[in-house]
N, C-alpha and C positions, 0 to 999 in steps of 0.2 A: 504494500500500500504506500503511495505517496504520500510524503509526511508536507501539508500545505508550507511546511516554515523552512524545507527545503529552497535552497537557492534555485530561480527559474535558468539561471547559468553558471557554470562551472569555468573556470578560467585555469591554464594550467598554461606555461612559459616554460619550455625548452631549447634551450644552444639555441638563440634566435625562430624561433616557431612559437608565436602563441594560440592554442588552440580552445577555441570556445565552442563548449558544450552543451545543446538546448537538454533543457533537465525537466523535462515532464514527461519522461516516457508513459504513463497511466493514460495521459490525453492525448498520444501522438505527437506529444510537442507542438502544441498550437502557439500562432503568433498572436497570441493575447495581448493587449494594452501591457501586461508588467511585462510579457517578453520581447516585443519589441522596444521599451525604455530600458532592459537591458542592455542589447543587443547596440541598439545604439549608442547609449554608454562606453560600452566598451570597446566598439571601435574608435571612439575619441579620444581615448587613453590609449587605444592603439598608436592612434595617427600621430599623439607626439611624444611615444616612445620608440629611441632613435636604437633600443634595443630588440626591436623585433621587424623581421625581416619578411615573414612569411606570416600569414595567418588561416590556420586551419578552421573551419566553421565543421562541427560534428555533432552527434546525438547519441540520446542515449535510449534503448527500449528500441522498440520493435518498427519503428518508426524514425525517417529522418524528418520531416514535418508533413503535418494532414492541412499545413492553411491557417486561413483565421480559426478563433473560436464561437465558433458557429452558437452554442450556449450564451455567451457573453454579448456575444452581439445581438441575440433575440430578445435581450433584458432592459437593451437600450433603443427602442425602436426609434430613431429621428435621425431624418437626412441629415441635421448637423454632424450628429452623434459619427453616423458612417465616414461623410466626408472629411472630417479630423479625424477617425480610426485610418481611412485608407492613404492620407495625406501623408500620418505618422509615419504608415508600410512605407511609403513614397520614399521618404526619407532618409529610411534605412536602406534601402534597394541604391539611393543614388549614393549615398554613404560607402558600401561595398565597393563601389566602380570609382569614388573617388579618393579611395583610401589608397595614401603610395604604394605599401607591397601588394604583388597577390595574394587572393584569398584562395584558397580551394577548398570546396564541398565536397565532403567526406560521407557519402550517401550511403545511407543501409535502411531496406525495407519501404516501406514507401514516402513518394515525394510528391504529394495532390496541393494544386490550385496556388496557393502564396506559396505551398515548400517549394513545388515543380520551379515557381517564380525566384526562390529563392536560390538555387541550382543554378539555374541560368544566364542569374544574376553576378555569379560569385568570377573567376576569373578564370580559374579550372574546375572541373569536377572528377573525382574518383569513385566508381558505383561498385559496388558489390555486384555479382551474377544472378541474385536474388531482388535486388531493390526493381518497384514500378513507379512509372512515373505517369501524371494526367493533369490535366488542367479542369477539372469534373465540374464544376460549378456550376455549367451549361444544364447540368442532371438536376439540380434543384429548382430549374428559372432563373440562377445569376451566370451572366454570358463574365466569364475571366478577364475582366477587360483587362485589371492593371499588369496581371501576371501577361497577359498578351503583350505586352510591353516589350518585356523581358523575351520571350519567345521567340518572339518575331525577330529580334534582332542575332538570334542565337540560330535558330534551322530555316531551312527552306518556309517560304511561304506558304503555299499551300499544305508544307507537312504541319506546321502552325496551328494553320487556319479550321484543317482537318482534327485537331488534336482540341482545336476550342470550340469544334459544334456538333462532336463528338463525347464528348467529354472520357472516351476509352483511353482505360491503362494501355502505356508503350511497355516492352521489357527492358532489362538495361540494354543488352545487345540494338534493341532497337534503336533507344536512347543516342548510344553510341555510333550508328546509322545517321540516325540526322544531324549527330554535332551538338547534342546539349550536353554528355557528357565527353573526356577524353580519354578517360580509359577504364574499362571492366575487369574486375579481379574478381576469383574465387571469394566466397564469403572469408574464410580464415585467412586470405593475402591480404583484405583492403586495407589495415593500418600499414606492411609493407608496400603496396602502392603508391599511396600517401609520400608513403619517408622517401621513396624514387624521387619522385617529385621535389620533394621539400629540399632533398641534400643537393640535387641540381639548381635548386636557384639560389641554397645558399652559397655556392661555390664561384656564381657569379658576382662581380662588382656590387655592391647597392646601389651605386648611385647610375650606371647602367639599365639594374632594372626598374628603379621607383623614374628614370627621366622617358625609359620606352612604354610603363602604363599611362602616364601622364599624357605623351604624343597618340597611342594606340587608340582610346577613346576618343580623343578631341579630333582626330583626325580622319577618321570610320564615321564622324556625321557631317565632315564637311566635301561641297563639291571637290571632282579630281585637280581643277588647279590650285584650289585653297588647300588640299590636304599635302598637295605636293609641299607647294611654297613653305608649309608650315611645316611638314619633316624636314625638309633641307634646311630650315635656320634651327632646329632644334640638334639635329645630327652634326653639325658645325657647332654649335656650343658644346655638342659632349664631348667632339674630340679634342678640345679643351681641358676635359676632367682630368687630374692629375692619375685614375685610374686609367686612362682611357690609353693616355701617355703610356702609362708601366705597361696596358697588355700587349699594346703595337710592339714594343721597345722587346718585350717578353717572347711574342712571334717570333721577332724577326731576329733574337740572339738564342732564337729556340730554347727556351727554358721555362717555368712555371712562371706565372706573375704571380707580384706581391702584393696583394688591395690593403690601400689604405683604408679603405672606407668599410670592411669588413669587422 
């Protein structure tokens, strides 16, 4: 049994990896009003800790998240009420994309509606062979709008669009099919999948990776000659970066580079 006085998130900081853990497995880990002020908490203690480099988003229970709390939200009947609950999601969903390192979604069991959004949203994801994924909300009368957000900028359109008027579970393999997730592991490999992942971008520069998410969003919404003009004055400033210097220098006298910014 869920003890209510249970934290809604677990935070746990390794060798530059902090990994936040949604803690309601009883309820699927719903993005409730307390876990989304979580959530976005603690990515802003993220954002200006110069100690963490990678951020894992995970769960716990049988479930990586089922969405809002469909309970909680029936309590508060008013467009207000909705549209500052769904403003709050907003928030955190842009929070993820704009926080310097990556995040990667550490998926197990299922990902419906805000989790699916949540997924999508993060910068990588690693799924279990077991985890499903659905945008369902279509199934009750609510079309996904906000998670369509997220979606749509993530798989094909019509696999989307299909997936939000449908409201049908994908498997992970499928997942992995269309590009919401990047890679599928046996159930007992997912936290080795993960640390794949995590040990590769710890081994990169920081200041390489937080200057290429920064460029890689802002530059994915703009036309092709504004996205140009804006890599090439950003990629002229990195090779600037006193890392950027040591890896060239490192290449080209064939030997390990030394990062400062590590």
């Amino acid at each position: 049994m869920q003890d209510v006085t249970d934290p809604f998130l677990l935070i746990d900081t390794q060798d530059g990896v902090r990994t936040l853990t949604l803690n309601r497995p009883a309820q699927f880990n719903p993005l409730s009003e307390e876990m989304l002020d979580a959530l976005i908490d603690a990515l802003a203690e993220c954002r200006d800790n110069p100690n963490v480099r990678v951020v894992v988003l995970s769960a716990n229970g049988k479930a990586f998240c089922a969405g809002h709390d469909l309970r909680q939200m029936r309590t508060h009947h008013a467009e207000d009420y909705y549209q500052s609950l769904f403003s709050r999601c907003s928030e955190l969903m842009r929070g993820l994309v704009q926080l310097p390192v990556p995040v990667i979604a550490r998926v197990q069991g299922l990902a419906t509606a805000a989790g699916c959004q949540l997924v999508a949203t993060c910068d990588l994801a690693v799924s279990a062979q077991s985890s499903r994924f659905a945008v369902s909300g279509v199934n009750l009368g609510l079309f996904c709008s906000t998670p369509s957000v997220a979606l749509s900028r993530n798989v094909a359109r019509k696999r989307a669009f299909e997936m939000l008027v449908t409201g049908e579970f994908i498997d992970a393999q499928t997942a992995l099919d269309y590009g919401l997730v990047n890679q599928v592991t046996d159930d007992d490999a997912l936290d080795a999948g993960v640390a794949r992942l995590t040990s590769s971008i710890l081994a990169k520069p920081r200041v390489a990776i937080e200057t290429g998410k920064r460029m890689f969003y802002r530059q994915i919404e703009a036309n092709l000659e504004s996205a140009y003009a804006y890599a090439g004055e950003v990629m002229a400033c990195n090779m600037m970066a006193t890392d950027t210097v040591e890896g060239v220098d490192a290449f080209l006298q064939k030997r390990p580079p030394n990062w400062a910014s590590n």
